[in-house]
PAFIDO-12174 format. One record per atom (N, C-alpha, C): residue number from 1; residue in three letters; x, y, z. Coordinates in Angstrom, 2 decimals, padded with zeros to 5 digits. Layout:
<nodes>
- NUM / ala / X / Y / Z
...
</nodes>
This chain:
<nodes>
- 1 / unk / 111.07 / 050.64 / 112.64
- 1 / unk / 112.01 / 051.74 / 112.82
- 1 / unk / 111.99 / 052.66 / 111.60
- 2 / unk / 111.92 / 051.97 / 110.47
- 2 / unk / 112.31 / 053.02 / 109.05
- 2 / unk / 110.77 / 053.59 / 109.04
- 3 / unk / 109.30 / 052.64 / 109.44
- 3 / unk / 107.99 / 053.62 / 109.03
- 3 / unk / 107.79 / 054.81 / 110.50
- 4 / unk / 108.43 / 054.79 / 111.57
- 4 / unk / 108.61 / 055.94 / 112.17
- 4 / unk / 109.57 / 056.97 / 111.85
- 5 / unk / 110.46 / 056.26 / 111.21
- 5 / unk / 111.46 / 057.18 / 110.67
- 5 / unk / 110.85 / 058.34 / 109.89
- 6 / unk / 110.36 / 057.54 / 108.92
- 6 / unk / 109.14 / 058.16 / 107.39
- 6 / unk / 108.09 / 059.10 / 107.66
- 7 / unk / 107.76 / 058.47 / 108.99
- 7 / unk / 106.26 / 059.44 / 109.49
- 7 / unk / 107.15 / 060.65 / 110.02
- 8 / unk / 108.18 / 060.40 / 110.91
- 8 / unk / 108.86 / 062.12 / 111.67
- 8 / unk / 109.02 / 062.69 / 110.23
- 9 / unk / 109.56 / 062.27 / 109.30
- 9 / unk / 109.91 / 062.84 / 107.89
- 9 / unk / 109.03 / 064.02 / 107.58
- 10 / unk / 107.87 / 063.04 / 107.42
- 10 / unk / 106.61 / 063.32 / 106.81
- 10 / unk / 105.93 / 064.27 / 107.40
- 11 / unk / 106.16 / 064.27 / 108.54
- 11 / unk / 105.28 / 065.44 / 109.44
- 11 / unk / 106.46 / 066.67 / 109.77
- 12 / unk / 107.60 / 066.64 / 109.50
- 12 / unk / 108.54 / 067.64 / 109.79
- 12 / unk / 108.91 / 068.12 / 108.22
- 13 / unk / 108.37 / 067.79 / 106.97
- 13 / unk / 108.31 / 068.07 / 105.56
- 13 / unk / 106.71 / 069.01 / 105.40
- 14 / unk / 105.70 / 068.40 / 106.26
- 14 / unk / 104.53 / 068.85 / 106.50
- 14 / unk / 105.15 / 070.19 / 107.33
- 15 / unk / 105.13 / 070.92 / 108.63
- 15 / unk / 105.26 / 071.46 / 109.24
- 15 / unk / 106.65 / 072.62 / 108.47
- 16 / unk / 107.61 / 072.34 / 107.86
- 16 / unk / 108.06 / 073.13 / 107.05
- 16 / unk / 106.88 / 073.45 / 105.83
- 17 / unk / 106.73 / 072.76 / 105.11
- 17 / unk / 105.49 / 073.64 / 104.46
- 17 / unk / 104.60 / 074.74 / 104.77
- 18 / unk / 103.84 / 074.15 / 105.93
- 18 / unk / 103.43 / 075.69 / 106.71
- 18 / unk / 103.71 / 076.38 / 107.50
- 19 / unk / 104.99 / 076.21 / 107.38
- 19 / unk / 105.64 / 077.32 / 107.82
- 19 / unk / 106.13 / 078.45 / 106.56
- 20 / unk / 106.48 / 077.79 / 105.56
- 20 / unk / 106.70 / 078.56 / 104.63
- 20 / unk / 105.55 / 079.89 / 103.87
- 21 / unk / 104.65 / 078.57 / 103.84
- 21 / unk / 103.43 / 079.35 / 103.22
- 21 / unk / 102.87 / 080.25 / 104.57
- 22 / unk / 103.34 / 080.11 / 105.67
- 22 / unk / 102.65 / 081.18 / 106.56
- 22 / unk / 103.88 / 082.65 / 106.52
- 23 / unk / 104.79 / 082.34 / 106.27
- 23 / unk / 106.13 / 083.34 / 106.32
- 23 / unk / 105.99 / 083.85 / 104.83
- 24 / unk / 105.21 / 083.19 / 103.60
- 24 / unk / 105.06 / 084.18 / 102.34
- 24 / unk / 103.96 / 084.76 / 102.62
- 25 / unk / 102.85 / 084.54 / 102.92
- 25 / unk / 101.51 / 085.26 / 103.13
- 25 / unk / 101.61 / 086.50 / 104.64
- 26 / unk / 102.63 / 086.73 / 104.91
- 26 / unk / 103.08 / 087.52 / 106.13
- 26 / unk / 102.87 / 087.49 / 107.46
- 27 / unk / 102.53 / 086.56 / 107.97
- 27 / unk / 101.93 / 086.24 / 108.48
- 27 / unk / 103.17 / 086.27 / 109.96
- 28 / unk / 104.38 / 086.18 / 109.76
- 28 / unk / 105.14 / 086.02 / 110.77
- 28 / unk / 106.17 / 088.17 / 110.10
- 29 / unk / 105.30 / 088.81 / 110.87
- 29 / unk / 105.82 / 089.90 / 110.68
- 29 / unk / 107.43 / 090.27 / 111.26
- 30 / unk / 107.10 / 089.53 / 112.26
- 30 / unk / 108.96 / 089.80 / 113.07
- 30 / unk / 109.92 / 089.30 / 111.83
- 31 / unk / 109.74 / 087.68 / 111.54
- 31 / unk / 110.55 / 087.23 / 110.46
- 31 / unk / 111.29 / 088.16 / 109.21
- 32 / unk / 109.58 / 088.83 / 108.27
- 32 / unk / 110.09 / 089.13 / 108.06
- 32 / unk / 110.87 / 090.95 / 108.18
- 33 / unk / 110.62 / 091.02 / 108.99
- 33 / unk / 111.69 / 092.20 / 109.76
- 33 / unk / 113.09 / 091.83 / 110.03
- 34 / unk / 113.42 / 090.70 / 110.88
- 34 / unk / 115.08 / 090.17 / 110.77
- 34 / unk / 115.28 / 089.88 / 109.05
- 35 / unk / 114.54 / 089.51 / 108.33
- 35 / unk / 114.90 / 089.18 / 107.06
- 35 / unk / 115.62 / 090.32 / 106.37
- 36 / unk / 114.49 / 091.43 / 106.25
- 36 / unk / 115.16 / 092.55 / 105.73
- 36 / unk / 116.11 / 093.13 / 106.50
- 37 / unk / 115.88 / 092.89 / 107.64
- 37 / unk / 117.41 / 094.03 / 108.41
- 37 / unk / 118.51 / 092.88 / 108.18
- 38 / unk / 118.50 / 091.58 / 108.12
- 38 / unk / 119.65 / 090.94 / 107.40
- 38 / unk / 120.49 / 091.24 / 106.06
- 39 / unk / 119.40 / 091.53 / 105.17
- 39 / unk / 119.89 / 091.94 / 104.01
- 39 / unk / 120.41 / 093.07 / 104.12
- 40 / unk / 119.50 / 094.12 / 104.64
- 40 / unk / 120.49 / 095.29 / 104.78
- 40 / unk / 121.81 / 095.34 / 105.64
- 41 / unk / 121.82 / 094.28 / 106.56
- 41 / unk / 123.40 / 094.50 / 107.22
- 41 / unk / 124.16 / 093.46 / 106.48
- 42 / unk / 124.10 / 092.65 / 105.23
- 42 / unk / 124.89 / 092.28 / 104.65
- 42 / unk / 125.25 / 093.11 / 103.87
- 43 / unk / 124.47 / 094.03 / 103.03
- 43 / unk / 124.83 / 094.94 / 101.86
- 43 / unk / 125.58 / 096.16 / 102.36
- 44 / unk / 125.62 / 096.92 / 103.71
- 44 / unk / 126.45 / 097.27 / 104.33
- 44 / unk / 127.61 / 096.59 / 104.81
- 45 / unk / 127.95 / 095.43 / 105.23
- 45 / unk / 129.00 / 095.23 / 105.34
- 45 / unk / 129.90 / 094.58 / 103.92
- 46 / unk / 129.31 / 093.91 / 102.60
- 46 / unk / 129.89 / 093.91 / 101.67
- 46 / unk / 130.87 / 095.62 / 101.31
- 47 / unk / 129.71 / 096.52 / 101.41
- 47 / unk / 130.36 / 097.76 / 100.91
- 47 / unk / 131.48 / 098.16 / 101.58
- 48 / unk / 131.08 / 098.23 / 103.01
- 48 / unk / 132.50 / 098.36 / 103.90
- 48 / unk / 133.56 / 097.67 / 103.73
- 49 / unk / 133.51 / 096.15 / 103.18
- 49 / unk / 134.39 / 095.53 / 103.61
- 49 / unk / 135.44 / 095.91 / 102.20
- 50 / unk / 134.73 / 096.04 / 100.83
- 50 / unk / 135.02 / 096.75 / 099.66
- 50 / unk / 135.87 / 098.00 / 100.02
- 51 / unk / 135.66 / 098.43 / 100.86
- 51 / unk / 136.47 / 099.98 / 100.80
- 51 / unk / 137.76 / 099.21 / 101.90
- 52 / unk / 137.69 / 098.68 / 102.74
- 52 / unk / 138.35 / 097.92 / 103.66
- 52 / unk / 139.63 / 097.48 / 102.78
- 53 / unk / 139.17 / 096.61 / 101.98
- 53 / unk / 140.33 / 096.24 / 101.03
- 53 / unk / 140.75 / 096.47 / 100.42
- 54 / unk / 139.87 / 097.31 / 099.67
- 54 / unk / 140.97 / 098.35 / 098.62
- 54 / unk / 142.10 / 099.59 / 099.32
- 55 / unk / 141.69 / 100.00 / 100.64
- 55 / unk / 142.48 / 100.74 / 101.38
- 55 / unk / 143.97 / 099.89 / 101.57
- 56 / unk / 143.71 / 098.21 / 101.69
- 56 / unk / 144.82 / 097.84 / 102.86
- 56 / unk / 145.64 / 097.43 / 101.44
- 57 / unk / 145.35 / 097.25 / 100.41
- 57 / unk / 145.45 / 097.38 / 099.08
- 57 / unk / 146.67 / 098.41 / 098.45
- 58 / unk / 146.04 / 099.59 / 099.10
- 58 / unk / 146.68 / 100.57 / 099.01
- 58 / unk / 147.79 / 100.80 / 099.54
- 59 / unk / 148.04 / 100.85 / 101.26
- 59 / unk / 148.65 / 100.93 / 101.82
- 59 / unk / 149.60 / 100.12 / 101.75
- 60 / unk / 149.48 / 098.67 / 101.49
- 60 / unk / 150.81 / 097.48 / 101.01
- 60 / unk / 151.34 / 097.75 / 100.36
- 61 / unk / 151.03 / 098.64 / 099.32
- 61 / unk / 151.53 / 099.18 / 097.86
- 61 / unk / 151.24 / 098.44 / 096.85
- 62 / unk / 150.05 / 097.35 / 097.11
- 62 / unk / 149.78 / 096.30 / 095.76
- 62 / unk / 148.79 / 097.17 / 094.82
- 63 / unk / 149.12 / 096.82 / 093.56
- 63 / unk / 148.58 / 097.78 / 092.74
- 63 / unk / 147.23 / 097.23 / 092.92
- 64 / unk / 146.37 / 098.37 / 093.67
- 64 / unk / 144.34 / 098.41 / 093.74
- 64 / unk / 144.07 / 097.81 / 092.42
- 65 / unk / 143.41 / 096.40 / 092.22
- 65 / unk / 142.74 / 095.68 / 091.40
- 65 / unk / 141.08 / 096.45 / 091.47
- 66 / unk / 140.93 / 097.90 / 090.89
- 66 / unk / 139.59 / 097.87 / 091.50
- 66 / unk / 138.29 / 097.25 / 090.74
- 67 / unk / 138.62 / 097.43 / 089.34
- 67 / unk / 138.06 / 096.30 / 088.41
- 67 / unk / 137.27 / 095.26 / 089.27
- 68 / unk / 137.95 / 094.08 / 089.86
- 68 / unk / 137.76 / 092.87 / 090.65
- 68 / unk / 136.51 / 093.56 / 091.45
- 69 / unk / 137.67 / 094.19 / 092.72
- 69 / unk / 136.52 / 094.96 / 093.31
- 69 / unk / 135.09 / 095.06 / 093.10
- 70 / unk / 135.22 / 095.70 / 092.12
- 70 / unk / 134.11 / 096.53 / 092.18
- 70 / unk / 133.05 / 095.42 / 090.80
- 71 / unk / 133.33 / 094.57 / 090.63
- 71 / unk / 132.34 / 093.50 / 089.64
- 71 / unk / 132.09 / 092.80 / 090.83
- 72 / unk / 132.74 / 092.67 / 091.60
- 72 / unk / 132.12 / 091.66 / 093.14
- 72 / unk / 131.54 / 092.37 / 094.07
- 73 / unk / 131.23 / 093.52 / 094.26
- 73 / unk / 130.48 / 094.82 / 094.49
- 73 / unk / 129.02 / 094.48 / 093.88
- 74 / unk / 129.09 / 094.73 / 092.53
- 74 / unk / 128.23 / 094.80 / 091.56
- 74 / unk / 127.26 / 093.40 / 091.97
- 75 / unk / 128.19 / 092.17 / 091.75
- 75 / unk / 127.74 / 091.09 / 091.88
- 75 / unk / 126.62 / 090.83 / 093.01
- 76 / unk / 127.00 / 091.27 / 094.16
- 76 / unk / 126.13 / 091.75 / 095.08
- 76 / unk / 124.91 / 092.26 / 095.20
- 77 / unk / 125.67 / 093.58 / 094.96
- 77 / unk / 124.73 / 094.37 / 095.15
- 77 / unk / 123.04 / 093.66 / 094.16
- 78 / unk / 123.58 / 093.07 / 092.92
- 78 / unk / 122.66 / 092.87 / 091.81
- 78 / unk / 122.00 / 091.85 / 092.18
- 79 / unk / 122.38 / 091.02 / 093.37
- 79 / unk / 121.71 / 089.81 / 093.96
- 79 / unk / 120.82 / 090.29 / 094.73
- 80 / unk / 121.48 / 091.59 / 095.67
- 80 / unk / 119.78 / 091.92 / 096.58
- 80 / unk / 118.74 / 092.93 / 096.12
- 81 / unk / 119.47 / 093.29 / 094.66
- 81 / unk / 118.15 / 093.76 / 094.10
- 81 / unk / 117.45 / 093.02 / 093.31
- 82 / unk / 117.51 / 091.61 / 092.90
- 82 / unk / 116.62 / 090.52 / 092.78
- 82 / unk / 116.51 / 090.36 / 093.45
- 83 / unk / 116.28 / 090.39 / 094.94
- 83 / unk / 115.61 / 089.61 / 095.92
- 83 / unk / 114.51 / 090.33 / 096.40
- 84 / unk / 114.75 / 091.73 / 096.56
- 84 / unk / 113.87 / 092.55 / 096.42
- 84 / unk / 113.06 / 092.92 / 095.62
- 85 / unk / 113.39 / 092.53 / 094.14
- 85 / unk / 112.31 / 093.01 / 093.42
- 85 / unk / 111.36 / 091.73 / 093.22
- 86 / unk / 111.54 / 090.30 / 093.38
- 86 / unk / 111.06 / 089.03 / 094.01
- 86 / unk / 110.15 / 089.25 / 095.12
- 87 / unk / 110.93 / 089.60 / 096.19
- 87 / unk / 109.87 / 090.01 / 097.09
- 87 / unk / 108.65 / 090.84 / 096.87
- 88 / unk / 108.71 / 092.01 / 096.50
- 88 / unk / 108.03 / 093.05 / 095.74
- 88 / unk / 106.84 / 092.29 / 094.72
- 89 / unk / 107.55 / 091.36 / 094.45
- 89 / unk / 106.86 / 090.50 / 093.06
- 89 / unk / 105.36 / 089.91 / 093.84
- 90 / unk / 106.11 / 088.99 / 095.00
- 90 / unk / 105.49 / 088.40 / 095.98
- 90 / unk / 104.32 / 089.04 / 096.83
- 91 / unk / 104.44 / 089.99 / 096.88
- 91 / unk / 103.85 / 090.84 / 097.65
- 91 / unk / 102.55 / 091.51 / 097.09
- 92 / unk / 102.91 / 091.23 / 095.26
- 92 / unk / 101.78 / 092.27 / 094.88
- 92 / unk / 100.82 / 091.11 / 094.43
- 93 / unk / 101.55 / 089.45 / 094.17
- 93 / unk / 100.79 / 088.76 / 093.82
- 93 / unk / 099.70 / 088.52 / 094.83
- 94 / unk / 100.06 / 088.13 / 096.15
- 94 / unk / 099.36 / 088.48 / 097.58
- 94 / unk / 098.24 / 089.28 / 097.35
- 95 / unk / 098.46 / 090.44 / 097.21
- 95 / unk / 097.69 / 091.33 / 097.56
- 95 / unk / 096.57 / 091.70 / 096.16
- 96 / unk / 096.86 / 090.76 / 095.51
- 96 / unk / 096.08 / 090.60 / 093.95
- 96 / unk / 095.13 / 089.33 / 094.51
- 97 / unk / 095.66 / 088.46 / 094.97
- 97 / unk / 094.78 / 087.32 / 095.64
- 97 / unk / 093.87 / 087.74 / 096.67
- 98 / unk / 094.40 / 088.73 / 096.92
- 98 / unk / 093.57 / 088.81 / 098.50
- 98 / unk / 092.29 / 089.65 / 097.86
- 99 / unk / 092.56 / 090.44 / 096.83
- 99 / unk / 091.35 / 091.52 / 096.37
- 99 / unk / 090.94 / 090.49 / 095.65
- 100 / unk / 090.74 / 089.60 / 095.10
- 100 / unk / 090.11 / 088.54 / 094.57
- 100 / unk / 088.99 / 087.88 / 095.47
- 101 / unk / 089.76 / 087.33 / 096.80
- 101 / unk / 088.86 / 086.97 / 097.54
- 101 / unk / 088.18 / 087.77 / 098.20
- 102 / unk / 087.95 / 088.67 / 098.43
- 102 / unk / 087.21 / 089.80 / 098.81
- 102 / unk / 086.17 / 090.04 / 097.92
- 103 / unk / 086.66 / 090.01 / 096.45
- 103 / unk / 085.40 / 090.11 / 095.19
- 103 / unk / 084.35 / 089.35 / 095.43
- 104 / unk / 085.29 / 088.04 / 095.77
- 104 / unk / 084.18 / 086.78 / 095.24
- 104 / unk / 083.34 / 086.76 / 096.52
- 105 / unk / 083.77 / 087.08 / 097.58
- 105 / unk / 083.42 / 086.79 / 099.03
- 105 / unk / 082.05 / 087.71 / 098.77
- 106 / unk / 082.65 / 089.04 / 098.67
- 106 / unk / 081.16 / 090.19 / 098.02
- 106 / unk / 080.36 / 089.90 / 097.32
- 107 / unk / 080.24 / 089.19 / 096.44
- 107 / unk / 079.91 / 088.54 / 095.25
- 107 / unk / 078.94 / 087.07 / 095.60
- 108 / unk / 079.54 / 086.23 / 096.66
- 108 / unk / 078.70 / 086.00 / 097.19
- 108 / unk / 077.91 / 085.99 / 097.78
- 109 / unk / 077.76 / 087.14 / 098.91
- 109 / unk / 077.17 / 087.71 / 099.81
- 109 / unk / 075.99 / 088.64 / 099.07
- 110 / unk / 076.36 / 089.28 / 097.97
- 110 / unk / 074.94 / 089.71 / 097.13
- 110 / unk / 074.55 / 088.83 / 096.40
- 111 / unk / 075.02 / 087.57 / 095.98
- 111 / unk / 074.22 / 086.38 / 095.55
- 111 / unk / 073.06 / 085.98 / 096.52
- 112 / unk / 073.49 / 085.96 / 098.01
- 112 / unk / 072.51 / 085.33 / 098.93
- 112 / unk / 071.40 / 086.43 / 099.34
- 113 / unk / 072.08 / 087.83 / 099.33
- 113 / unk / 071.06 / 089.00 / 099.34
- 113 / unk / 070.22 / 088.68 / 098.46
- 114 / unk / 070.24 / 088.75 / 097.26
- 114 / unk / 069.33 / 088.48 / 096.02
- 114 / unk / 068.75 / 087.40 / 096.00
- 115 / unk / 068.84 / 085.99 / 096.65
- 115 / unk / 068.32 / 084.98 / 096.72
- 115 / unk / 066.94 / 085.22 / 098.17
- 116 / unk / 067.11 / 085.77 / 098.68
- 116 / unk / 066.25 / 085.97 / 099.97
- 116 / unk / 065.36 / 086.88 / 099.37
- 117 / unk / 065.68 / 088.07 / 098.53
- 117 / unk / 064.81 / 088.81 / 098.19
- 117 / unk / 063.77 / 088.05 / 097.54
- 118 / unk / 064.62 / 087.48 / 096.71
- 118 / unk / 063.79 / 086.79 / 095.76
- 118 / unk / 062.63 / 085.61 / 096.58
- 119 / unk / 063.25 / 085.30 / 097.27
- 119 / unk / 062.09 / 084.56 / 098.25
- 119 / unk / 060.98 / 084.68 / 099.09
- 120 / unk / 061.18 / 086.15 / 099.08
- 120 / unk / 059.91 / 087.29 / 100.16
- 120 / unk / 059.46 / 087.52 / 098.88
- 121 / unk / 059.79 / 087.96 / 097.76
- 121 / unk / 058.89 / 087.98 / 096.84
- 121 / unk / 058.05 / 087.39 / 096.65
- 122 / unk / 058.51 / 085.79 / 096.15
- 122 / unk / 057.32 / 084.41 / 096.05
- 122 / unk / 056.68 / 084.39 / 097.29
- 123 / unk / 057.46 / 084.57 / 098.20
- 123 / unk / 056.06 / 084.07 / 099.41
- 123 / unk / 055.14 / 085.30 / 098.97
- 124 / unk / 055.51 / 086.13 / 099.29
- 124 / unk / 054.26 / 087.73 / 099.35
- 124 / unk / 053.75 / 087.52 / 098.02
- 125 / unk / 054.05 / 086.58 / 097.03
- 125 / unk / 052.77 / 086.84 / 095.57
- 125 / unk / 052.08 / 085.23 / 096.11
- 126 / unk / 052.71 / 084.57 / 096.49
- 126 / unk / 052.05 / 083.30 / 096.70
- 126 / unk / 050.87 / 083.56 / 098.03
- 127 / unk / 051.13 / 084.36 / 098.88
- 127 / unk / 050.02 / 084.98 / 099.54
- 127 / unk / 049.27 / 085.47 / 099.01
- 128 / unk / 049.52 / 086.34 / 097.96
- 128 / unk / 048.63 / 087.09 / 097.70
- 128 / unk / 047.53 / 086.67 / 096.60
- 129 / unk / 048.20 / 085.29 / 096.11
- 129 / unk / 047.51 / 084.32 / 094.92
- 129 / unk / 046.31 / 083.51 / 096.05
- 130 / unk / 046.55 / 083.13 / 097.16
- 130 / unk / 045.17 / 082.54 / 097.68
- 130 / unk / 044.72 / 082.78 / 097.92
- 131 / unk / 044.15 / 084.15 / 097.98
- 131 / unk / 043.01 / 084.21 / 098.02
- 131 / unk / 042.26 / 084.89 / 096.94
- 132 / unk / 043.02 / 084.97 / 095.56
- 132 / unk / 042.48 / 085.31 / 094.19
- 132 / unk / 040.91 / 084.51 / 094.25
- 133 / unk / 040.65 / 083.27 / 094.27
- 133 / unk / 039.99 / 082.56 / 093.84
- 133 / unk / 038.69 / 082.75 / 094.91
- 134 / unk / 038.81 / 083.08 / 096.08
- 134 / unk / 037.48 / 082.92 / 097.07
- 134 / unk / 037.03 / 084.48 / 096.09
- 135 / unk / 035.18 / 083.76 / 096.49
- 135 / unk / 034.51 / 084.87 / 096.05
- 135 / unk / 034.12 / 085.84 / 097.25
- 136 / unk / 034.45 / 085.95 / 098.29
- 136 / unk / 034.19 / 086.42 / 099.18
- 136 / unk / 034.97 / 087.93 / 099.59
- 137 / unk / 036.19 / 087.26 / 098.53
- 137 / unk / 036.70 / 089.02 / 098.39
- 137 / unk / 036.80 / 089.45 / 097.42
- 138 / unk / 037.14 / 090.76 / 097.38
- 138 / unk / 037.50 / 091.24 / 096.09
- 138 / unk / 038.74 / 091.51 / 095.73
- 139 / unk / 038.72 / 091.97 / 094.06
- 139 / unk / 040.04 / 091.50 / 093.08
- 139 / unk / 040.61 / 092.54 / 093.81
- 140 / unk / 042.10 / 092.58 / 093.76
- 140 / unk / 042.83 / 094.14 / 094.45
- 140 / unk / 044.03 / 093.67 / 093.27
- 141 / unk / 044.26 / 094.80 / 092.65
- 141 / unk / 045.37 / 094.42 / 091.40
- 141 / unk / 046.87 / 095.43 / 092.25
- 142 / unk / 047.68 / 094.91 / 092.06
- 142 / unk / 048.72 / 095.45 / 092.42
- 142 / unk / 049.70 / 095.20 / 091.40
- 143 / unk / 050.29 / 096.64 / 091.28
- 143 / unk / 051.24 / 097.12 / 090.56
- 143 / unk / 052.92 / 097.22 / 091.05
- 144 / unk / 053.83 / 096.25 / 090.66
- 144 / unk / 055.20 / 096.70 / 091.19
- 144 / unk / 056.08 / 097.00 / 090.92
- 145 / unk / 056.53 / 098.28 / 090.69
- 145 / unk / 057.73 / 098.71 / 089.86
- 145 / unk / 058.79 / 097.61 / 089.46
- 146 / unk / 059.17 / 097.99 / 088.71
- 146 / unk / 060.78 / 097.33 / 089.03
- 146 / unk / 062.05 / 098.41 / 089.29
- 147 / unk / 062.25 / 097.22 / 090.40
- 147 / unk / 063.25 / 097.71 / 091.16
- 147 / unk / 064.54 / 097.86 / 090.39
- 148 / unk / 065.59 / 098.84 / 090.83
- 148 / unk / 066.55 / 099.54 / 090.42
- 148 / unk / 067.83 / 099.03 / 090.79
- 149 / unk / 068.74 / 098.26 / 090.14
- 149 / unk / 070.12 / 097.71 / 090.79
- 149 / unk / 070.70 / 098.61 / 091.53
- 150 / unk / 070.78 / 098.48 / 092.82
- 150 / unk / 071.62 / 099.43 / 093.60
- 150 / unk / 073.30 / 098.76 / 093.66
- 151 / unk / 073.99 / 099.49 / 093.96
- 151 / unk / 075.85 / 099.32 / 094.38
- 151 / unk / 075.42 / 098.63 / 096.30
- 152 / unk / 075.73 / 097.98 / 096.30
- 152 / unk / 075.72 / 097.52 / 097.69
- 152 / unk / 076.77 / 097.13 / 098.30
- 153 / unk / 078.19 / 097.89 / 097.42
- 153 / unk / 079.29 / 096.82 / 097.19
- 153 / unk / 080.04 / 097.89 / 099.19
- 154 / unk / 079.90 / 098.85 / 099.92
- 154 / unk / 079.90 / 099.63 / 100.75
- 154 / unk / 078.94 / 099.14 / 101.90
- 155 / unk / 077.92 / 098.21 / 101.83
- 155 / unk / 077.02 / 098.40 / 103.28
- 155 / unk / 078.01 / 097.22 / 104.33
- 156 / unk / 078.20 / 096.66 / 105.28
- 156 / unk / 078.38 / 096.42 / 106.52
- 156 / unk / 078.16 / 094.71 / 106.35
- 157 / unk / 078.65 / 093.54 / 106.64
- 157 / unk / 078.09 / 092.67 / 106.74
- 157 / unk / 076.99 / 092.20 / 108.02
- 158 / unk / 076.09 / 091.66 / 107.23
- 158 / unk / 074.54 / 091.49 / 107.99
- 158 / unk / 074.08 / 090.24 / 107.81
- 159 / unk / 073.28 / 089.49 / 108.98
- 159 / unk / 072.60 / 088.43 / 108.89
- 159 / unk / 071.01 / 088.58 / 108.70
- 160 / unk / 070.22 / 087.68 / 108.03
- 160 / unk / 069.15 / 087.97 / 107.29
- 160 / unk / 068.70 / 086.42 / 107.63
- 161 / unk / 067.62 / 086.62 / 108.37
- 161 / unk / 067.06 / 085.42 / 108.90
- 161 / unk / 066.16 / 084.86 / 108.06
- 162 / unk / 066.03 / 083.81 / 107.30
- 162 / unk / 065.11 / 083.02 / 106.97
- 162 / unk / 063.65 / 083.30 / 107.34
- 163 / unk / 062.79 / 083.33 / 106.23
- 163 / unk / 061.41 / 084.01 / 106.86
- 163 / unk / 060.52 / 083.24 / 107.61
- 164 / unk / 060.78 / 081.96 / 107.47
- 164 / unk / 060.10 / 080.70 / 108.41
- 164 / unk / 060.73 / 080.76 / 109.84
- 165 / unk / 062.02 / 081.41 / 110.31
- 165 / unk / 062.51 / 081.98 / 111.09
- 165 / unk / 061.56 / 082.46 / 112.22
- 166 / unk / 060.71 / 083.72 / 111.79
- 166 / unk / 060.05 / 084.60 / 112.12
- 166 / unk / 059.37 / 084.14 / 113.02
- 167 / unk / 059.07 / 083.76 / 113.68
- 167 / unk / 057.64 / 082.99 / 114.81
- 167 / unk / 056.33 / 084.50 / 114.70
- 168 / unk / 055.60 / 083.81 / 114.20
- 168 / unk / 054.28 / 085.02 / 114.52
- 168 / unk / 053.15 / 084.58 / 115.20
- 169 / unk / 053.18 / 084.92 / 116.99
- 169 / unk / 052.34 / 084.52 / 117.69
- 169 / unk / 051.53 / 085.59 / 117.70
- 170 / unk / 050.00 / 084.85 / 118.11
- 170 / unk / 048.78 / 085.69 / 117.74
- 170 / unk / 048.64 / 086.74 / 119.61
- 171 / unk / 048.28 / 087.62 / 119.54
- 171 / unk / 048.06 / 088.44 / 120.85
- 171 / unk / 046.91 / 087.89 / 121.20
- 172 / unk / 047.21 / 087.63 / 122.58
- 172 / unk / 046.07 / 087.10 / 123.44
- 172 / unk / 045.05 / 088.19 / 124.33
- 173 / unk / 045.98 / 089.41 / 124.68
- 173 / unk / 045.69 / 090.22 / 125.87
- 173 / unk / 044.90 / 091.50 / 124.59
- 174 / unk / 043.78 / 092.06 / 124.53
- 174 / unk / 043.21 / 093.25 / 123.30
- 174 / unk / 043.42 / 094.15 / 124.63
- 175 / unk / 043.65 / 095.69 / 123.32
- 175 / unk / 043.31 / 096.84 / 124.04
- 175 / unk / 042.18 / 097.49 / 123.62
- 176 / unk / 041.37 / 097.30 / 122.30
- 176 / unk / 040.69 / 097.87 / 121.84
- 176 / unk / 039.58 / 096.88 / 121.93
- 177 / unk / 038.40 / 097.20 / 121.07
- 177 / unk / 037.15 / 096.82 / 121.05
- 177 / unk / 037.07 / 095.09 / 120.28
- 178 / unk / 037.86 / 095.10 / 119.64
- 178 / unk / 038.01 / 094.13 / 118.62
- 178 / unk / 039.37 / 093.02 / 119.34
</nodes>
């Protein structure tokens, strides 16, 4: 009884967790929409209710404490502008994480660009090394610039097939003489 007890615990301690972390990362947009229109219809009705009492205040003839008033006003009010500027806080840390992963994500993605290049390279010199040695052909020297770091940080994501990938079947059917 108590290790079923422990497990509903455990999985309803679990399930608040992500719920939380899905309601900070925004993920439940309605939420937070009642959230903020909560706050704002509390901070409206504090204010109202402030003028509310200092009126009936008035009208009893008790001398308006507005002092009181208005530090429990204050008090308020100074609570939902920490919550807001918290939120705000929250929001930019988010969005500091998120351009992070986007860096690194880019960052990897021209890691693997550059790794493939680099691999058509070796094959195309490693081709071009066997047949250095037969005497049957001749030397052909080739010259290759070096290439120029381009910004690639703007092109589209793309898949880039492995060059063993490639199947290269020989033509069976000629049109020409050969």
């Amino acid at each position: 009884m108590r290790s079923e007890k422990a497990w509903y615990w455990l999985a309803a301690g679990v399930l608040a967790l992500g719920l939380n972390g899905a309601y900070q990362d925004g993920q439940f947009g309605r939420a937070h929409f009642l959230a903020n229109r909560a706050s704002a219809l509390i901070e409206r009705a504090s204010a109202r209710s402030l003028h509310f009492v200092t009126m009936a205040e008035v009208l009893l003839g008790q001398k308006a404490d507005f002092d009181r008033t208005e530090v429990a006003l204050q008090k308020i009010q100074s609570k939902l502008v920490c919550e807001r500027v918290s939120k705000a806080q929250r929001q930019l840390a988010m969005a500091q994480v998120r351009q992070q992963l986007v860096e690194a994500n880019l960052q990897r993605k021209l890691g693997l660009a550059q790794m493939k290049m680099d691999k058509v390279r070796m094959i195309t010199i490693d081709r071009a090394n066997r047949f250095r040695s037969c005497s049957g052909f001749s030397k052909i020297g080739i010259e290759m610039p070096e290439i120029p770091n381009v910004d690639l940080s703007d092109l589209p994501d793309i898949q880039i097939p492995d060059v063993s990938v490639i199947g290269l079947t020989p033509r069976t059917d000629s049109d020409g003489p050969i």
